[in-house]
Z-matrix of the N, CA and C atoms (Angstrom, degrees):
N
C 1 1.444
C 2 1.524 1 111.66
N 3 1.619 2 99.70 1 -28.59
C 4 1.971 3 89.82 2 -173.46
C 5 1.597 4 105.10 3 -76.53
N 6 1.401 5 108.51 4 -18.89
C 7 1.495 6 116.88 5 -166.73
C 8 1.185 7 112.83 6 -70.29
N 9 1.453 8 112.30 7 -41.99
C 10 1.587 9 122.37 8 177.99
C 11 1.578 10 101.17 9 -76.23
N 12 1.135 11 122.64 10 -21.65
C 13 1.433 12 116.88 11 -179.49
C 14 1.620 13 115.56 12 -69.23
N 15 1.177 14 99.14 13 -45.54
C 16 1.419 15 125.54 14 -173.53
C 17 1.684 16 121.19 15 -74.92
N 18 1.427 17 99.69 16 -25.11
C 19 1.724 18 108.16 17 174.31
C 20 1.887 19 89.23 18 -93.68
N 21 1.125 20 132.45 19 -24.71
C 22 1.646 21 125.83 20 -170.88
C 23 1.454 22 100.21 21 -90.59
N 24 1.749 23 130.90 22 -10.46
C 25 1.176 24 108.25 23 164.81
C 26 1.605 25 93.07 24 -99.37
N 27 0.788 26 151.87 25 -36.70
C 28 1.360 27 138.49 26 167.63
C 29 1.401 28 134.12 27 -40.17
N 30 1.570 29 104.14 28 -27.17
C 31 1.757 30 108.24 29 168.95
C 32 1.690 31 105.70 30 -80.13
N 33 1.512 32 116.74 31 -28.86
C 34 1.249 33 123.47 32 -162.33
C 35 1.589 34 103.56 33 -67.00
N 36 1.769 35 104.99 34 -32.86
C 37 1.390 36 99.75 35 -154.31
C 38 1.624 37 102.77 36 -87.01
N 39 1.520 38 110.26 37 -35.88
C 40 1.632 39 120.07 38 163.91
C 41 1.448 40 110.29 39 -46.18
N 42 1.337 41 143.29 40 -70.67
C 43 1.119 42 140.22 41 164.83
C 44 1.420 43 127.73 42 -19.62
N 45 1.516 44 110.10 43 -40.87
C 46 1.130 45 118.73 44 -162.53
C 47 1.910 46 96.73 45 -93.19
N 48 1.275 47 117.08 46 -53.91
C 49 1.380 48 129.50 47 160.40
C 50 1.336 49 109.20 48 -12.51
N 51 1.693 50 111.48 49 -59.20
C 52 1.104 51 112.98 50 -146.89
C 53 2.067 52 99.37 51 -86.68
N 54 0.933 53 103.98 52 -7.82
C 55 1.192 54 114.83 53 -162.61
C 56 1.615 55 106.40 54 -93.52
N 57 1.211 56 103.93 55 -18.21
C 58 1.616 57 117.77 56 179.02
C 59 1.381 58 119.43 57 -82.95
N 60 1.193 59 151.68 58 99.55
C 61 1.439 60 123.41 59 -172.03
C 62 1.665 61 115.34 60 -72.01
N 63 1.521 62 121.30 61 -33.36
C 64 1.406 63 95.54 62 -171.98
C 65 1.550 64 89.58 63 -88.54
N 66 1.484 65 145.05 64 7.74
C 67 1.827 66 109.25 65 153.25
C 68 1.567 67 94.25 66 -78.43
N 69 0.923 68 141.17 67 -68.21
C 70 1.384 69 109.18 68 175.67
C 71 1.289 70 140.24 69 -8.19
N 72 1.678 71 130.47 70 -72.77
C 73 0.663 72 117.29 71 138.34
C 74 1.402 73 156.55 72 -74.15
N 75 1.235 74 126.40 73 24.50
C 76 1.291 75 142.44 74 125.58
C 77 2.023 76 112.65 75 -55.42
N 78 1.004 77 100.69 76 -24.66
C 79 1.760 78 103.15 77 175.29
C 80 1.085 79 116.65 78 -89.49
N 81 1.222 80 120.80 79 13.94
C 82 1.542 81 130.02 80 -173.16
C 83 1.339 82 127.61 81 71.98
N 84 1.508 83 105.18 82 32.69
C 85 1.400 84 117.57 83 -167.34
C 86 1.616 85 80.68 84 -91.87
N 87 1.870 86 107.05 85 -161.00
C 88 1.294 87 130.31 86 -138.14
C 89 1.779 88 83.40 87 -129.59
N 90 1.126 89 116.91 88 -13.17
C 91 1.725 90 121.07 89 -156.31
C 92 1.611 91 111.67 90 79.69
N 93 0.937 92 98.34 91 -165.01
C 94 1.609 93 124.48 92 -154.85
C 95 1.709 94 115.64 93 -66.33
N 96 1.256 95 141.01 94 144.07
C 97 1.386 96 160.50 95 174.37
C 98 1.331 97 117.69 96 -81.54
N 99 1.079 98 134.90 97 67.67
C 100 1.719 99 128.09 98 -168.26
C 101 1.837 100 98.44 99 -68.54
N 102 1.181 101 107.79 100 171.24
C 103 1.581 102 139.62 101 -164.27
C 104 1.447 103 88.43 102 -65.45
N 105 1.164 104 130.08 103 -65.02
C 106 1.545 105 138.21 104 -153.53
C 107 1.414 106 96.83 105 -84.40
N 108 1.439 107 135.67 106 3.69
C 109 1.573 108 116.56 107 175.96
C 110 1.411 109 123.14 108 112.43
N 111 1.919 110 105.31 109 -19.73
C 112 1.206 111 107.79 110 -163.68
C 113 1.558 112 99.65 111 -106.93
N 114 1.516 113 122.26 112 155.60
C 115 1.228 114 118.55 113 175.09
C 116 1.632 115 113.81 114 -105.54
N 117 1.307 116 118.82 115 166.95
C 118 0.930 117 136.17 116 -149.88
C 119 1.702 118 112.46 117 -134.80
N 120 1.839 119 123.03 118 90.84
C 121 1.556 120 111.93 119 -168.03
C 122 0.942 121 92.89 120 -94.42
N 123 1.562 122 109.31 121 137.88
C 124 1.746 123 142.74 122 -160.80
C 125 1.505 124 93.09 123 -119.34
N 126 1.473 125 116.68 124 -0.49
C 127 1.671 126 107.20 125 166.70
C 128 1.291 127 107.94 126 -84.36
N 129 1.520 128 112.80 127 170.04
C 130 1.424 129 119.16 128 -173.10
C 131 1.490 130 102.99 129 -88.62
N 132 1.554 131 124.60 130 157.93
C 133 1.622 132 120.45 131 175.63
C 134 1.208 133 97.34 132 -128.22
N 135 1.808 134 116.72 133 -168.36
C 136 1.533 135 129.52 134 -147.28
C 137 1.312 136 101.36 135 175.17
N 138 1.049 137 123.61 136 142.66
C 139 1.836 138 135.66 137 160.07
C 140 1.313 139 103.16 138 -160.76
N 141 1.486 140 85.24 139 160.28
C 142 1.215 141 104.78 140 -173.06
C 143 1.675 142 116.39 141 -73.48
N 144 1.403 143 124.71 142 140.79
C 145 1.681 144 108.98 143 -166.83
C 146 1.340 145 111.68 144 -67.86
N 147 1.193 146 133.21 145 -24.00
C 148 1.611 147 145.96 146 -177.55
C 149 1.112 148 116.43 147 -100.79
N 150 1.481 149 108.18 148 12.82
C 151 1.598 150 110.40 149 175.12
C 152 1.803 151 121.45 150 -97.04
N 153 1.841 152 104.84 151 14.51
C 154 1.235 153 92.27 152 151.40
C 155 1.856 154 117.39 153 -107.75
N 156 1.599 155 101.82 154 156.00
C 157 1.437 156 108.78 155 179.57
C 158 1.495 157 114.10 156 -91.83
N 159 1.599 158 103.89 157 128.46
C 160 1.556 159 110.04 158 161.05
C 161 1.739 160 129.03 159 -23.92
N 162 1.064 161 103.70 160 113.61
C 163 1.488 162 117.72 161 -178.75
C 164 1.507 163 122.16 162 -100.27
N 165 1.261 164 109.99 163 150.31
C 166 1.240 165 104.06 164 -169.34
C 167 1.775 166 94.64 165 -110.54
N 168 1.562 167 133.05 166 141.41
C 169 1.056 168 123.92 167 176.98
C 170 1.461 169 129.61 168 -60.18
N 171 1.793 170 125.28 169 159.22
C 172 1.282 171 127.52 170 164.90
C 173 1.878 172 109.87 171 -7.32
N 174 1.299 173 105.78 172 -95.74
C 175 1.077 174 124.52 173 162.57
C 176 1.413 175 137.62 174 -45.70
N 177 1.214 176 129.86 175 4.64
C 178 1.617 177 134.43 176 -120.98
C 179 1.540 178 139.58 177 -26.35
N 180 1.148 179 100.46 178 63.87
C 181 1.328 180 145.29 179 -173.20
C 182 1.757 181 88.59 180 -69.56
N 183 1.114 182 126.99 181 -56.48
C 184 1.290 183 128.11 182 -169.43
C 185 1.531 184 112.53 183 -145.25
N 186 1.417 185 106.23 184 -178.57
C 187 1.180 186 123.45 185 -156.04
C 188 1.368 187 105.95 186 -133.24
N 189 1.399 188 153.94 187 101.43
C 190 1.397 189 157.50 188 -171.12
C 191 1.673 190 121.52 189 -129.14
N 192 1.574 191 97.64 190 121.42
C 193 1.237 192 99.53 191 158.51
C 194 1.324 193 116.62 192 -137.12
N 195 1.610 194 106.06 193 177.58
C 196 1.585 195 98.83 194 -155.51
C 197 1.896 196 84.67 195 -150.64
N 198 1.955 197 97.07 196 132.56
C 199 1.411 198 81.72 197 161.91
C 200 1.608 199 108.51 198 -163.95
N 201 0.909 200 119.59 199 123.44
C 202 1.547 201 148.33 200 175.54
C 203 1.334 202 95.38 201 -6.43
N 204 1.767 203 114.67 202 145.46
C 205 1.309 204 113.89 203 -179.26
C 206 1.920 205 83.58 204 -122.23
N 207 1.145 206 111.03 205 12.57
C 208 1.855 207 105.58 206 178.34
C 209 1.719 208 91.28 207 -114.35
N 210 0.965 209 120.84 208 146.31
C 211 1.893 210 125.47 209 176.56
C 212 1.123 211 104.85 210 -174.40
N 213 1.653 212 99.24 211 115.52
C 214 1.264 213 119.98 212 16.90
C 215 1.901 214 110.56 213 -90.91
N 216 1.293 215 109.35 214 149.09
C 217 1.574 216 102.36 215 173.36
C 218 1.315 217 115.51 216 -59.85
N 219 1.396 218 124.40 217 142.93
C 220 1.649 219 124.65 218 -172.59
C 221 1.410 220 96.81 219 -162.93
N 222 1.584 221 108.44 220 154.16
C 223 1.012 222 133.89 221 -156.56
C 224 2.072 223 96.99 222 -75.94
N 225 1.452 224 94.97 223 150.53
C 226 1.835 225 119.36 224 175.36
C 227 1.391 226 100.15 225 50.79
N 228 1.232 227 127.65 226 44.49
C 229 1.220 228 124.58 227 156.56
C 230 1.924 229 104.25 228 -138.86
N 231 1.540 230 93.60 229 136.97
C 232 1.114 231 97.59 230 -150.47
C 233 1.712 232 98.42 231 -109.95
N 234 1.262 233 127.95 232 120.92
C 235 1.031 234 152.51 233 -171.53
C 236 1.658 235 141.56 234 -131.09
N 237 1.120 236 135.14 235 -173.79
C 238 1.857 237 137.08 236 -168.48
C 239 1.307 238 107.03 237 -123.79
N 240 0.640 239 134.53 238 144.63
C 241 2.186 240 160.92 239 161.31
C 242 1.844 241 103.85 240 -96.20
N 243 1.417 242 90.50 241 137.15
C 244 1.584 243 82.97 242 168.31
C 245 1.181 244 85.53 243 -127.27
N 246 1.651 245 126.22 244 128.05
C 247 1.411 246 162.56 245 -168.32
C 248 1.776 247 102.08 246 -104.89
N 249 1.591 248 105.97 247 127.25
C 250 1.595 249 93.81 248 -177.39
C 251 1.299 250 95.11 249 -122.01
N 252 1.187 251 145.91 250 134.63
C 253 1.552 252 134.68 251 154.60
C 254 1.202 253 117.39 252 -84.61
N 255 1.286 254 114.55 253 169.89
C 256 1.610 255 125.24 254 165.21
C 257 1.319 256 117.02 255 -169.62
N 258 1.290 257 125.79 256 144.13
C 259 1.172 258 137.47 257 173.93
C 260 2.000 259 108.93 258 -49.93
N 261 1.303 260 105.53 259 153.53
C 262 1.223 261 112.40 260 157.55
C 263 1.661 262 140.23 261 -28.96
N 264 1.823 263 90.72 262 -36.24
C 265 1.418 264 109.30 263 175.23
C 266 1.129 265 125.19 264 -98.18
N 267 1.625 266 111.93 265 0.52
C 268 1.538 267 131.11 266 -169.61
C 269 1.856 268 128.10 267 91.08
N 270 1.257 269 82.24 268 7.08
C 271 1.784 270 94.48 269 -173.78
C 272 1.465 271 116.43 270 -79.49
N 273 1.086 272 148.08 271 87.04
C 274 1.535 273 152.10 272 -139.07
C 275 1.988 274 83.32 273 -63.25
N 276 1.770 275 89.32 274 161.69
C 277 1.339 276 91.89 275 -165.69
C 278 1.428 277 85.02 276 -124.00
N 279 1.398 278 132.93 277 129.15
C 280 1.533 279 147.06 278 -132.16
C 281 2.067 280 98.42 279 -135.02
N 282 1.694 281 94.69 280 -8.78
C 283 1.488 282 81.95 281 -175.99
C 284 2.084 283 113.80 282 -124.04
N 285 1.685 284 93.45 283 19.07
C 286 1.230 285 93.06 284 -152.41
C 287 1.316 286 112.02 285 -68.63
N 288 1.778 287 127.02 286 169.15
C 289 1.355 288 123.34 287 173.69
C 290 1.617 289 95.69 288 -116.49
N 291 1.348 290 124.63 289 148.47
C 292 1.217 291 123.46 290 -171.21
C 293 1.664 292 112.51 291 -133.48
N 294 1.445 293 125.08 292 129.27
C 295 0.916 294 104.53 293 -171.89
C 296 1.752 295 94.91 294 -133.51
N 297 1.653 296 111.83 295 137.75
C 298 1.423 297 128.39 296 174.47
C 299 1.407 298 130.28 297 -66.02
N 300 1.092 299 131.10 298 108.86
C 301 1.246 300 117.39 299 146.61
C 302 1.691 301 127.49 300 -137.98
N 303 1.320 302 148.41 301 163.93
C 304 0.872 303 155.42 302 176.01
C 305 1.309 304 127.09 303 -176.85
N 306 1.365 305 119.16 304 -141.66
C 307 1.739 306 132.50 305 169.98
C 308 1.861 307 98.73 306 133.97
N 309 1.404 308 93.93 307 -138.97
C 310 1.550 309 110.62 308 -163.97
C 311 1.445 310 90.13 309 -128.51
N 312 1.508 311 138.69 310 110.24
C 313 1.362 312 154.32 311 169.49
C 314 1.312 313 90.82 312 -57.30
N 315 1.449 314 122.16 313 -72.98
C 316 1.761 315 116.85 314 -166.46
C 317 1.485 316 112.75 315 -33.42
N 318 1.366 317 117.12 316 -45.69
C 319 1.614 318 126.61 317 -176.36
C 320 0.963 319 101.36 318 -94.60
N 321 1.061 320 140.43 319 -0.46
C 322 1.547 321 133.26 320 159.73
C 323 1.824 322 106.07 321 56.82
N 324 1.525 323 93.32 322 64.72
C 325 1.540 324 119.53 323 175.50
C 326 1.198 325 147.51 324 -165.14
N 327 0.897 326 122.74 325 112.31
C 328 1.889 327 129.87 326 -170.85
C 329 1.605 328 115.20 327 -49.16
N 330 1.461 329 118.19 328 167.51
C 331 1.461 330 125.14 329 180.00
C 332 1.125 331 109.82 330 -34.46
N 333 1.303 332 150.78 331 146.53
C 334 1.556 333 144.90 332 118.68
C 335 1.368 334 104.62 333 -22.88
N 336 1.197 335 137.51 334 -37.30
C 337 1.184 336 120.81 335 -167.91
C 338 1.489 337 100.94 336 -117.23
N 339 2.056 338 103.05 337 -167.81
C 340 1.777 339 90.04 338 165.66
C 341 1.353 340 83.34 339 -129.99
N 342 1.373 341 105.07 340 138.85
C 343 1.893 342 126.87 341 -160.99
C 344 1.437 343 81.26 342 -113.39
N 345 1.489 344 96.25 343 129.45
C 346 1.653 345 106.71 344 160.76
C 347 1.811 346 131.53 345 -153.45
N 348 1.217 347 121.53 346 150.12
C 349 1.677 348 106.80 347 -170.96
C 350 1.536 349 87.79 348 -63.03
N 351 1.630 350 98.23 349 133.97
C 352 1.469 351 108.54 350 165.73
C 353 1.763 352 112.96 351 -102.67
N 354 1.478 353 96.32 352 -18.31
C 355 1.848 354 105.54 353 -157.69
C 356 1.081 355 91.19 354 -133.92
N 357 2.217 356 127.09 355 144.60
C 358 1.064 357 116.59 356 136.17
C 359 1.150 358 99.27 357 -101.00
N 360 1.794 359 117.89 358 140.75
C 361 1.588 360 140.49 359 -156.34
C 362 2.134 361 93.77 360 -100.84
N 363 1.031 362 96.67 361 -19.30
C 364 1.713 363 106.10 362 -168.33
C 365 1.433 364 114.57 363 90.24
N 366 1.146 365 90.19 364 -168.27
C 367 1.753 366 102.13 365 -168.97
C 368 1.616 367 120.20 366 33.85
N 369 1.093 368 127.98 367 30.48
C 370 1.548 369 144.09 368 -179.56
C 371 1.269 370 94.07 369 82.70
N 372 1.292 371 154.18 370 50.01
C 373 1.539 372 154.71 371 139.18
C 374 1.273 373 105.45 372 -79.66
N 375 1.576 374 126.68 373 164.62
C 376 0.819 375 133.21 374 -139.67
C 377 1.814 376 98.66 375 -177.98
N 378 1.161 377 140.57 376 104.39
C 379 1.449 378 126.52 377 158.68
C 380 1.586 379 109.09 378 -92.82
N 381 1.430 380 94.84 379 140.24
C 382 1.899 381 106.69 380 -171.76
C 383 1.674 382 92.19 381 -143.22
N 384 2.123 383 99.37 382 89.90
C 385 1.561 384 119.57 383 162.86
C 386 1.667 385 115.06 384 -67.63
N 387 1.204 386 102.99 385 167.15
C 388 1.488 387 108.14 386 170.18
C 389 1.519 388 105.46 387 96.44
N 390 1.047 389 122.66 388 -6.84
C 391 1.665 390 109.67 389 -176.98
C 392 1.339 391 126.18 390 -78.18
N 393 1.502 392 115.26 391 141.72
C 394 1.407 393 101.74 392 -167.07
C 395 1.484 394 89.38 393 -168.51
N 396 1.312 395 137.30 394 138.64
C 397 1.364 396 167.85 395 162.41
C 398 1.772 397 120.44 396 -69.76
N 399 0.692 398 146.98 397 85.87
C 400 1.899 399 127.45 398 165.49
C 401 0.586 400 123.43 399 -62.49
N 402 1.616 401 130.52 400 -3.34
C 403 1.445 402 122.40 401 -159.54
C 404 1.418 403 109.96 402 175.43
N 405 1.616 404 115.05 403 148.88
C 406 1.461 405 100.45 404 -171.47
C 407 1.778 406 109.64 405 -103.66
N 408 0.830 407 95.70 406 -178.17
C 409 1.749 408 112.22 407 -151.80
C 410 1.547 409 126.15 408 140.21
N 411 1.280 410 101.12 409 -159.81
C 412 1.337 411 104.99 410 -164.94
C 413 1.936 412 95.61 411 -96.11
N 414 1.298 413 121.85 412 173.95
C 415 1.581 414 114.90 413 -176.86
C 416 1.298 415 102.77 414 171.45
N 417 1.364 416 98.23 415 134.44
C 418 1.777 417 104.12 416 -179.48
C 419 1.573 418 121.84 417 -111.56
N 420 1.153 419 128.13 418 142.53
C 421 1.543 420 133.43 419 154.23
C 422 1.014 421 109.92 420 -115.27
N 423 1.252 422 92.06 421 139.75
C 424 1.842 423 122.42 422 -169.80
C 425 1.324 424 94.49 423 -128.75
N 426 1.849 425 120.72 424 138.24
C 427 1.169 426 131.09 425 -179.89
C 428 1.435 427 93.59 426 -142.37
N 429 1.451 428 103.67 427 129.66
C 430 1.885 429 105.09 428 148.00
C 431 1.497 430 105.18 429 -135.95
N 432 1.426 431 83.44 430 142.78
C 433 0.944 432 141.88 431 -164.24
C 434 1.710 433 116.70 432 -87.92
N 435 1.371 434 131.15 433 103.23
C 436 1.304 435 133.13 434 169.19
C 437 1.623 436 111.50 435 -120.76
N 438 1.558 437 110.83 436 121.86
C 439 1.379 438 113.74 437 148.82
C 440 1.572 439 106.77 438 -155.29
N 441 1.127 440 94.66 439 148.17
C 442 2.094 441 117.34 440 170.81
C 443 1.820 442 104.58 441 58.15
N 444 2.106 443 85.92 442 52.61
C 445 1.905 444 91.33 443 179.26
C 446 1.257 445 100.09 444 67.19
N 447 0.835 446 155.78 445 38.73
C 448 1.558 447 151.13 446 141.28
C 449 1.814 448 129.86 447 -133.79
N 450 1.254 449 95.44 448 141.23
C 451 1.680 450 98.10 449 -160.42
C 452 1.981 451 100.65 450 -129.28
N 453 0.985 452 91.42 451 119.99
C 454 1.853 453 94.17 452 169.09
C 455 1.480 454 109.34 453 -143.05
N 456 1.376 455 126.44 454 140.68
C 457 1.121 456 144.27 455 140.91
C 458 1.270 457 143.28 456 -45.23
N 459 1.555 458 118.40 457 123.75
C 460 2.027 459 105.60 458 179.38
C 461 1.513 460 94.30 459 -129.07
N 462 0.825 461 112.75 460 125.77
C 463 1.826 462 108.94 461 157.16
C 464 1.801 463 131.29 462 -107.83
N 465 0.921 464 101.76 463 136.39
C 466 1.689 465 112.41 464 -157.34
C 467 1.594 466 87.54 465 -97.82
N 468 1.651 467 116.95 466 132.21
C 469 1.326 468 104.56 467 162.85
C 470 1.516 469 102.97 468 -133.95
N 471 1.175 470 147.13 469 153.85
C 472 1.780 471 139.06 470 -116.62
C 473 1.681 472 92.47 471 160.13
N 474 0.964 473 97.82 472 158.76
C 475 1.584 474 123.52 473 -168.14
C 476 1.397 475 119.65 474 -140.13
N 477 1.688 476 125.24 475 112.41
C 478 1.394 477 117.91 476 -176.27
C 479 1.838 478 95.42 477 -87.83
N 480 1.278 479 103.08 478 154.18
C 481 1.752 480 99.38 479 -165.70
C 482 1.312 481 80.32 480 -131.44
């Protein structure tokens, strides 16, 4: 009787395990199975703030980098980037207008928040508040970029691990 007791709380608790995504992933799973095929990591991520590389724009019109004022970057905490521009030739660009967009393409979704330049800092700096992650994975920012009649695009794509 204890045996059958003991294998019937044991199917109960697997069942139930399996039905959970973070005991799942707490079991060393991958996280969660969405409807459409795609999965979903319910673990927390992190990078390093200087771990994206200088880009050169669409067009190369400019020169952009961007780097976390939280480090390491981590998920649901909501934080600023200081964004530097520069010309092609290296000359910081002192008049730019910047406009945000991104998210996670795989999930087919934009920021949790809405991230935007609040400050120009000078010398082609740039502060860009509001940023914040839910979740780790892969995730892109996209910035364009307008100054002196001209507009180009860079997109940053980065990985919370």
């Amino acid at each position: 009787m204890r045996i059958r007791i003991l294998v019937c709380f044991l199917a109960v608790t697997l069942v139930l395990a399996g039905c959970n995504p973070i005991a799942g992933s707490e079991a060393g799973g991958e996280g969660m199975e969405m409807d459409d095929g795609m999965s979903m990591d319910m673990s927390g991520g992190s990078m390093a703030a200087d771990s994206l590389e200088t880009q050169e724009t669409e067009n190369g019109l400019f020169r952009v980098s961007a780097v976390s004022q939280l480090d390491p970057v981590v998920i649901n905490e909501t934080h600023a980037w200081t964004l530097h521009v520069e010309t092609a030739d290296g000359s910081p660009v002192a008049d730019a207008e910047i406009a945000i967009d991104g998210g996670m393409p795989e999930h087919n979704h934009g920021f949790p928040t809405a991230p935007r330049v609040t400050e120009n800092l000078g010398e082609g700096d740039y502060l860009l508040e509001g940023m914040r992650f839910n979740m780790g994975g892969v995730w892109v920012l996209t910035l364009e970029i307008s100054s002196g009649g001209q507009s180009d695009t860079v997109t940053f794509e980065f990985e919370l691990k």
